[in-house]
mmCIF file as Biopython writes it, N, C-alpha, C and O atoms, coordinates in Angstrom:
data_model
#
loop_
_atom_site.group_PDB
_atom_site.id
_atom_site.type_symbol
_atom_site.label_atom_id
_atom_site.label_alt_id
_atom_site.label_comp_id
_atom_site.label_asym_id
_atom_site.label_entity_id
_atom_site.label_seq_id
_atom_site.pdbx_PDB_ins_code
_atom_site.Cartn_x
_atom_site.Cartn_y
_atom_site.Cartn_z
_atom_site.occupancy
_atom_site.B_iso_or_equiv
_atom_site.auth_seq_id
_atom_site.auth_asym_id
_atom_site.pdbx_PDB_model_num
ATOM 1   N N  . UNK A ? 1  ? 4.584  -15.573 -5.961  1.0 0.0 1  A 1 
ATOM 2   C CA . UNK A ? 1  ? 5.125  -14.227 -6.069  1.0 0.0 1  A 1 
ATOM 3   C C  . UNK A ? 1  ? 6.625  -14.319 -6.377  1.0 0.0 1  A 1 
ATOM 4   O O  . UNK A ? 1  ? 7.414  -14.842 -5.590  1.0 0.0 1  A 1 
ATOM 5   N N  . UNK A ? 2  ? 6.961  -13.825 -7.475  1.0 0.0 2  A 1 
ATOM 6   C CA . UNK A ? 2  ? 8.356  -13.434 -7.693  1.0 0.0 2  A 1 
ATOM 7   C C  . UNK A ? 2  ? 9.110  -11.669 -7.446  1.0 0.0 2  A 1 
ATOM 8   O O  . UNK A ? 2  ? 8.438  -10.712 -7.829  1.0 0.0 2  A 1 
ATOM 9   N N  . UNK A ? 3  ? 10.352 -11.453 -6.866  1.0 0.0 3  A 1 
ATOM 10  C CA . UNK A ? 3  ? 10.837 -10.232 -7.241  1.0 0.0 3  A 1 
ATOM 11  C C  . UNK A ? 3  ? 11.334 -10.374 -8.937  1.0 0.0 3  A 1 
ATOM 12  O O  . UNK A ? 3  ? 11.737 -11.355 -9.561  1.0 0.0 3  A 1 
ATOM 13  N N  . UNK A ? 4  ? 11.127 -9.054  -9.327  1.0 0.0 4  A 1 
ATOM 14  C CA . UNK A ? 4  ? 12.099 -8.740  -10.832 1.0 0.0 4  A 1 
ATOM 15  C C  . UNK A ? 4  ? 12.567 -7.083  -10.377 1.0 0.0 4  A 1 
ATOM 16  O O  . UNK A ? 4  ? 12.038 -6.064  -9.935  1.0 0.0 4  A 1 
ATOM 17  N N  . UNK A ? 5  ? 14.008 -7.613  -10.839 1.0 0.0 5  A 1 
ATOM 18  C CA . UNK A ? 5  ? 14.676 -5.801  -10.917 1.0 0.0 5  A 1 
ATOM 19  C C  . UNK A ? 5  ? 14.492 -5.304  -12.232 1.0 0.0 5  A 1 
ATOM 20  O O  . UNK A ? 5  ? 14.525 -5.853  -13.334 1.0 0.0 5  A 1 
ATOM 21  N N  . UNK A ? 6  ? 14.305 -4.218  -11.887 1.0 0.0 6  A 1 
ATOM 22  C CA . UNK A ? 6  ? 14.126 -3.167  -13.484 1.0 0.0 6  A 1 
ATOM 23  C C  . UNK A ? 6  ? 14.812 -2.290  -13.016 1.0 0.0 6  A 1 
ATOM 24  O O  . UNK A ? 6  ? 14.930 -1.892  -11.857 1.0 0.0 6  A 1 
ATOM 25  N N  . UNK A ? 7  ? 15.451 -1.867  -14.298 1.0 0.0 7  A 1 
ATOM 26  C CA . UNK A ? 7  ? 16.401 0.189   -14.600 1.0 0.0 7  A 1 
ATOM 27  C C  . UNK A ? 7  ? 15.178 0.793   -14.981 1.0 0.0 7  A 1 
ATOM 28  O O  . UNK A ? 7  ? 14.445 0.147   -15.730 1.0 0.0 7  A 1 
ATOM 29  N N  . UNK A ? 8  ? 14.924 1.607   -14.704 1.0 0.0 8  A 1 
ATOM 30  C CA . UNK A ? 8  ? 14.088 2.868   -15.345 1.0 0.0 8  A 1 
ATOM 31  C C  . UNK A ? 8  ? 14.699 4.311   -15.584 1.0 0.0 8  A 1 
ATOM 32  O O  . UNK A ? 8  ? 15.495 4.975   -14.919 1.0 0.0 8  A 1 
ATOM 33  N N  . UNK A ? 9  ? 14.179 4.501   -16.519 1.0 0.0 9  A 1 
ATOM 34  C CA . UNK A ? 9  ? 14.945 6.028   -16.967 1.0 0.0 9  A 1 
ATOM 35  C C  . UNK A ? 9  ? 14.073 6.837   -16.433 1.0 0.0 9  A 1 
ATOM 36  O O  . UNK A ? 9  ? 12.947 6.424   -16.710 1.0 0.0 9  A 1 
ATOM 37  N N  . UNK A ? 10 ? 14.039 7.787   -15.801 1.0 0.0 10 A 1 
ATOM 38  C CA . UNK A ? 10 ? 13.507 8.891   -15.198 1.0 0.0 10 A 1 
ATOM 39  C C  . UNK A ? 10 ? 14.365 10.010  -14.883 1.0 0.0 10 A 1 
ATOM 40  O O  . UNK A ? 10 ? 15.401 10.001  -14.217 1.0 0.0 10 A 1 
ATOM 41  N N  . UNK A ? 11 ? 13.679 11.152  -15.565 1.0 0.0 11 A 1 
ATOM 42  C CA . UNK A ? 11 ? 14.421 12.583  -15.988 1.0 0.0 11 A 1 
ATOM 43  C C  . UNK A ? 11 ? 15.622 12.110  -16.103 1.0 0.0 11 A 1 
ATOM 44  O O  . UNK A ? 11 ? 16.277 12.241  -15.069 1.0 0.0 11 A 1 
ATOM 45  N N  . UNK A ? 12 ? 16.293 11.489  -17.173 1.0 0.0 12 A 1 
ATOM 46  C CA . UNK A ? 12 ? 17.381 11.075  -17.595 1.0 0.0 12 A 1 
ATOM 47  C C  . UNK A ? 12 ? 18.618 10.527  -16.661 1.0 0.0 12 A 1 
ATOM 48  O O  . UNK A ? 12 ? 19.808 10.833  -16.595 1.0 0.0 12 A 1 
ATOM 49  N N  . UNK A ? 13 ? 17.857 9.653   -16.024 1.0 0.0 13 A 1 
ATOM 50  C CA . UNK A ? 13 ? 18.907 9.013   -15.167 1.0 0.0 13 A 1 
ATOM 51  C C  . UNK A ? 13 ? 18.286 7.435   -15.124 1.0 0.0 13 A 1 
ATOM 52  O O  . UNK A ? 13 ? 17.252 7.185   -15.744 1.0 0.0 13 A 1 
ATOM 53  N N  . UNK A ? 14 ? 18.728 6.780   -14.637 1.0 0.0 14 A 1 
ATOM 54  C CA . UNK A ? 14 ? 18.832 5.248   -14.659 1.0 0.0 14 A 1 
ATOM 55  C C  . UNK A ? 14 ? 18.692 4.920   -12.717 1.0 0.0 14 A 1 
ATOM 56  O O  . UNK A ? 14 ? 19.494 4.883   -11.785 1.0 0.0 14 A 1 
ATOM 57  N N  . UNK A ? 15 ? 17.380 4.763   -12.860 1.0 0.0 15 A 1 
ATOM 58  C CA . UNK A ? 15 ? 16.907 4.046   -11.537 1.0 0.0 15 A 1 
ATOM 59  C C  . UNK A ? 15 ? 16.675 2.777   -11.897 1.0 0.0 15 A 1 
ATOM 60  O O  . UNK A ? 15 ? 16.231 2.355   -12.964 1.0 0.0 15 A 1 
ATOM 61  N N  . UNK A ? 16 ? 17.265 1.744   -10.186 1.0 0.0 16 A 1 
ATOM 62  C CA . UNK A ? 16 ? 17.322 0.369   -10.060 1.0 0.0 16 A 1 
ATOM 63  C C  . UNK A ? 16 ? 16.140 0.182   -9.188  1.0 0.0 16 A 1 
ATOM 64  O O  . UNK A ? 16 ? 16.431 0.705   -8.113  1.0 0.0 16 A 1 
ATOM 65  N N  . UNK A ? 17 ? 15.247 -0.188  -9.150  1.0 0.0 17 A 1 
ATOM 66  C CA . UNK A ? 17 ? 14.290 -0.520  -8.178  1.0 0.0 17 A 1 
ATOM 67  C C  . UNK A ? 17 ? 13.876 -2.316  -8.718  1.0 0.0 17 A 1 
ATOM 68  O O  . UNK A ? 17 ? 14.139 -2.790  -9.824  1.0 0.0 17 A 1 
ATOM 69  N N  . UNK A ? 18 ? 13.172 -3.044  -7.548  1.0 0.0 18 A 1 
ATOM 70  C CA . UNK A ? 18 ? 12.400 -4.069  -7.490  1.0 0.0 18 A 1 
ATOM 71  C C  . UNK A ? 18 ? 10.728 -4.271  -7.432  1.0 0.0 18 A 1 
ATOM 72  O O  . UNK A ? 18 ? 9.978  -3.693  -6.645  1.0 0.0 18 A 1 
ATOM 73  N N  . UNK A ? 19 ? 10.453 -4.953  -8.165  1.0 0.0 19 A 1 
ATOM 74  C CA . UNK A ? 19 ? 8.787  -5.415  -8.118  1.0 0.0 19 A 1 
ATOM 75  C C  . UNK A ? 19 ? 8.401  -6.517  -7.668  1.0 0.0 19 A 1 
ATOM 76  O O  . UNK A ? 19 ? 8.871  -7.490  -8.256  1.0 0.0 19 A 1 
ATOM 77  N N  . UNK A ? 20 ? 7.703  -6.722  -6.821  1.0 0.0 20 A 1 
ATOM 78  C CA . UNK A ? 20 ? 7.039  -8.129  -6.306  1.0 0.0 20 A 1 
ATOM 79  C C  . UNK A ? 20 ? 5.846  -8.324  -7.031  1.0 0.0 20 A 1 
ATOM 80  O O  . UNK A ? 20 ? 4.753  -7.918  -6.638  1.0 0.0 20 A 1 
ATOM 81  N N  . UNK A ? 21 ? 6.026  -8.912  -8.035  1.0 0.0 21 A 1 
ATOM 82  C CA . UNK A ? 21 ? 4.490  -9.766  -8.882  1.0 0.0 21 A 1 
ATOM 83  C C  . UNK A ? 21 ? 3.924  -10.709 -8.759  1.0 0.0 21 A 1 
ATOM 84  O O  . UNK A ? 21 ? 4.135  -11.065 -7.599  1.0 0.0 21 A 1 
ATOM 85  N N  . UNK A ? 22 ? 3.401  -11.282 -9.153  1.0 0.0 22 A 1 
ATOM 86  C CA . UNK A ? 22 ? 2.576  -13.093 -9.635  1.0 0.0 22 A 1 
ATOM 87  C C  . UNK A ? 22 ? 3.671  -13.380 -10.900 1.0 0.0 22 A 1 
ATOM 88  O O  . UNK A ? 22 ? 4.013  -12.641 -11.824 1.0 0.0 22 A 1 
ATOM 89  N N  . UNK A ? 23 ? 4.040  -14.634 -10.585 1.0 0.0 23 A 1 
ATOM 90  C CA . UNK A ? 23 ? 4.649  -15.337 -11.733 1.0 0.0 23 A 1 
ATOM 91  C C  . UNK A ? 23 ? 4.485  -15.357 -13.260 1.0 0.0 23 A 1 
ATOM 92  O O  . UNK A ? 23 ? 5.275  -15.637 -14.161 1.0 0.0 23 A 1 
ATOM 93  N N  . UNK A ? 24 ? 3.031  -14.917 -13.257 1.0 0.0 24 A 1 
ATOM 94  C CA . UNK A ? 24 ? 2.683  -14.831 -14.450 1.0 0.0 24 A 1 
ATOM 95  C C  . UNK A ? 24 ? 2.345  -13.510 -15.409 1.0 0.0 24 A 1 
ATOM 96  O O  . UNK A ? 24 ? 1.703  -13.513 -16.459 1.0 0.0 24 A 1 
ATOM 97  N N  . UNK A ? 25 ? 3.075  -12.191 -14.619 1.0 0.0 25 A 1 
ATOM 98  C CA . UNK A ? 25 ? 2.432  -11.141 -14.890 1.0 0.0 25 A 1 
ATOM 99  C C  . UNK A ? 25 ? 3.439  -10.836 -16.129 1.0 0.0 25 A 1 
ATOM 100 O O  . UNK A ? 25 ? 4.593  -11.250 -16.239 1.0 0.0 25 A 1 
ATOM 101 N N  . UNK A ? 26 ? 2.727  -10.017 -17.026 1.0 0.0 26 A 1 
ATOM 102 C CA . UNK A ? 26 ? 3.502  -9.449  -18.333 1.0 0.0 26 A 1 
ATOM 103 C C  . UNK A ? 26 ? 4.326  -8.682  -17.804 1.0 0.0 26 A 1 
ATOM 104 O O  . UNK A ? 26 ? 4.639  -8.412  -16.644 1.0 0.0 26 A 1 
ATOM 105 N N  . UNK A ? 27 ? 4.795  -8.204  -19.293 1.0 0.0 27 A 1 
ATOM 106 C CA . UNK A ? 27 ? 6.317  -7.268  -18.918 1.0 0.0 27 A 1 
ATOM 107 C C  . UNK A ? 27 ? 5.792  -5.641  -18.474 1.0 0.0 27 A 1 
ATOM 108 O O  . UNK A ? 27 ? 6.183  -4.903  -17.569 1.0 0.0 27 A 1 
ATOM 109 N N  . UNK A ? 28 ? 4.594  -5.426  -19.682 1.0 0.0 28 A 1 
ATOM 110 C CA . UNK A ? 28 ? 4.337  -4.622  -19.170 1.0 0.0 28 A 1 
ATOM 111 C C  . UNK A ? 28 ? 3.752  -4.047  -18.171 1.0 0.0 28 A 1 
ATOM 112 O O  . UNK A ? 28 ? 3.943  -2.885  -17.812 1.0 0.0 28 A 1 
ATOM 113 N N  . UNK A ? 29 ? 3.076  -4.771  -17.720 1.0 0.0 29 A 1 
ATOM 114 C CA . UNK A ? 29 ? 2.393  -4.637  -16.479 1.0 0.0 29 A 1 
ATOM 115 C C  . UNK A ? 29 ? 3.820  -4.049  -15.361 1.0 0.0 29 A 1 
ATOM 116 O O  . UNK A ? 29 ? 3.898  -3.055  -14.639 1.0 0.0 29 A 1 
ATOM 117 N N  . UNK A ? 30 ? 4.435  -4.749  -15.533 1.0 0.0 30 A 1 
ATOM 118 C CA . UNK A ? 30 ? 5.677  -5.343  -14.510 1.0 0.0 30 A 1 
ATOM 119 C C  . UNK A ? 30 ? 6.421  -3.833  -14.859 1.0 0.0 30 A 1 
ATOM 120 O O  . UNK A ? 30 ? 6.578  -3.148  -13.848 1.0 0.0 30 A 1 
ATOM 121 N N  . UNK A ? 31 ? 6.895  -3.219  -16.126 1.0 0.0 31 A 1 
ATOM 122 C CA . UNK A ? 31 ? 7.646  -2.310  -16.523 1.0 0.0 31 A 1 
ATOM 123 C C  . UNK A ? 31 ? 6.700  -0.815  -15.649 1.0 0.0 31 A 1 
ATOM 124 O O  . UNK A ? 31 ? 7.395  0.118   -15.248 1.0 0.0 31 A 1 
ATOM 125 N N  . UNK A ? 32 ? 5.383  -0.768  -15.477 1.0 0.0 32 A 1 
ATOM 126 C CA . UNK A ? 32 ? 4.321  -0.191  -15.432 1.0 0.0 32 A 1 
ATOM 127 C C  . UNK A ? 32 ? 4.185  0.598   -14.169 1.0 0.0 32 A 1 
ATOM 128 O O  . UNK A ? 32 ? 3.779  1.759   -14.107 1.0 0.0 32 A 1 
ATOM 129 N N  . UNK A ? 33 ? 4.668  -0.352  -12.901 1.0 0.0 33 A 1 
ATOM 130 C CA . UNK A ? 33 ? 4.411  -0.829  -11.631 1.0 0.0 33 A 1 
ATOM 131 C C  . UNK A ? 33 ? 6.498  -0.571  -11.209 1.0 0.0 33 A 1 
ATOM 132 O O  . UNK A ? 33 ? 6.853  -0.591  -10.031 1.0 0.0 33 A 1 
ATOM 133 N N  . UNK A ? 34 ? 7.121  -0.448  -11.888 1.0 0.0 34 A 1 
ATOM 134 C CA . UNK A ? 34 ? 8.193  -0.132  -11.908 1.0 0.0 34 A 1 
ATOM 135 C C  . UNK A ? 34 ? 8.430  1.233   -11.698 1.0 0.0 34 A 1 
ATOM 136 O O  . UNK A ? 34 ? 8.946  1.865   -10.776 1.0 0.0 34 A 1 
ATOM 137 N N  . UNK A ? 35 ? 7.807  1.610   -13.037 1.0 0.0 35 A 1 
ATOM 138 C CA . UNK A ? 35 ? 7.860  3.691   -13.220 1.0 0.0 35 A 1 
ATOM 139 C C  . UNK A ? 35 ? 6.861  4.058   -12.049 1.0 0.0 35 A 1 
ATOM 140 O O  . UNK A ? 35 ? 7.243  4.809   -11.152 1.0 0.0 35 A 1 
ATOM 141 N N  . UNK A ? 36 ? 5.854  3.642   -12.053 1.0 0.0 36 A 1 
ATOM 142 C CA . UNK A ? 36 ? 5.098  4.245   -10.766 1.0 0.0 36 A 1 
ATOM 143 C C  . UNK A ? 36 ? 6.109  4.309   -9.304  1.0 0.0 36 A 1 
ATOM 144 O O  . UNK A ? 36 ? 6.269  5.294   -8.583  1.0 0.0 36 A 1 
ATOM 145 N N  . UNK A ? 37 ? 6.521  3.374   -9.190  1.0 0.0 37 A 1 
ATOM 146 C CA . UNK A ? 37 ? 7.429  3.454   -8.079  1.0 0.0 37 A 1 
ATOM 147 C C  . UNK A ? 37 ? 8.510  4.436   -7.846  1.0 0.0 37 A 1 
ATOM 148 O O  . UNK A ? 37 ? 8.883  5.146   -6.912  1.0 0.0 37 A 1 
ATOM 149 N N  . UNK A ? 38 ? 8.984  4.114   -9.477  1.0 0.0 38 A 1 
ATOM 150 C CA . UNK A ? 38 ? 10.318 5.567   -9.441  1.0 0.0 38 A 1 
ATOM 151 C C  . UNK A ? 38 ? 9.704  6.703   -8.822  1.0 0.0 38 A 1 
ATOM 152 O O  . UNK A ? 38 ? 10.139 7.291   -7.832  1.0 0.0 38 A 1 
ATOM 153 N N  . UNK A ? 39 ? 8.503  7.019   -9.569  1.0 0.0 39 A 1 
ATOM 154 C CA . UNK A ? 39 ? 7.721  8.465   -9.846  1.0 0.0 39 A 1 
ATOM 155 C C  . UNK A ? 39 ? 7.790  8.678   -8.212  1.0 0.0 39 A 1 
ATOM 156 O O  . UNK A ? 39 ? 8.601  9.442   -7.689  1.0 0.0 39 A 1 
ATOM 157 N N  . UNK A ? 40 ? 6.884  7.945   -7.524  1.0 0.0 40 A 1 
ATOM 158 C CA . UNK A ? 40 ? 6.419  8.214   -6.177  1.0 0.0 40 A 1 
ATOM 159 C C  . UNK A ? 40 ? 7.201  8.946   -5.197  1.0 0.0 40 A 1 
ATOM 160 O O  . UNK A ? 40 ? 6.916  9.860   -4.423  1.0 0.0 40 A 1 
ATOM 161 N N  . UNK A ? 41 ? 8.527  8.135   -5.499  1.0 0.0 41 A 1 
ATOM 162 C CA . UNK A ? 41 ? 9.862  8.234   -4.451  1.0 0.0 41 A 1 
ATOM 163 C C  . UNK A ? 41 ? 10.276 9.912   -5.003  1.0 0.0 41 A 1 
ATOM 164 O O  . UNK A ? 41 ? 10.802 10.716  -4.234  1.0 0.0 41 A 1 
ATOM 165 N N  . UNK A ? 42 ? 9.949  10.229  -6.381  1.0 0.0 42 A 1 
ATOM 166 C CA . UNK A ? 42 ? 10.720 11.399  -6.479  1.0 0.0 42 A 1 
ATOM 167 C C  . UNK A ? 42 ? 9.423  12.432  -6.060  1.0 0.0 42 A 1 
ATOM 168 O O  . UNK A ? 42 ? 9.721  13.536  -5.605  1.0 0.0 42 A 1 
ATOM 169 N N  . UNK A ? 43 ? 8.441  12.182  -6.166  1.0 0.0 43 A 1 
ATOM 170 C CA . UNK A ? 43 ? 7.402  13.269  -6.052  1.0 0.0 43 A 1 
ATOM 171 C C  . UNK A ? 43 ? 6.939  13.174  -4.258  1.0 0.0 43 A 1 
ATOM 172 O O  . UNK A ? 43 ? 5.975  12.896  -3.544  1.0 0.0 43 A 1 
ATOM 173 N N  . UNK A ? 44 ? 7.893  13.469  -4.202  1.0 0.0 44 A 1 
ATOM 174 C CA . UNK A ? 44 ? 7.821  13.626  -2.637  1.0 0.0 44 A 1 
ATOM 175 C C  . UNK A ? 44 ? 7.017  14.896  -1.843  1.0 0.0 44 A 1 
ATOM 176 O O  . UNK A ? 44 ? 7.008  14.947  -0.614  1.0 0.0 44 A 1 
#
């Protein structure tokens, strides 16, 4: 398992969040699992 940080743009702003993956996972997957996270935190 690795962390990777990603920016995500959401409603035009620039969120920093982290993903814990498998070493071997694509970007997108990884980019994927990123926005879901943003989303969650704002749809409160």
């Amino acid at each position: 398992m690795i962390e990777v940080f990603v920016t995500v743009n959401f409603k035009d702003r620039n969120y920093h969040t982290n993903v814990i993956v498998e070493k071997d996972t694509n970007w997108k997957k990884i980019k994927r699992l990123a926005e879901e996270q943003v989303k969650k935190q704002w749809n409160v």
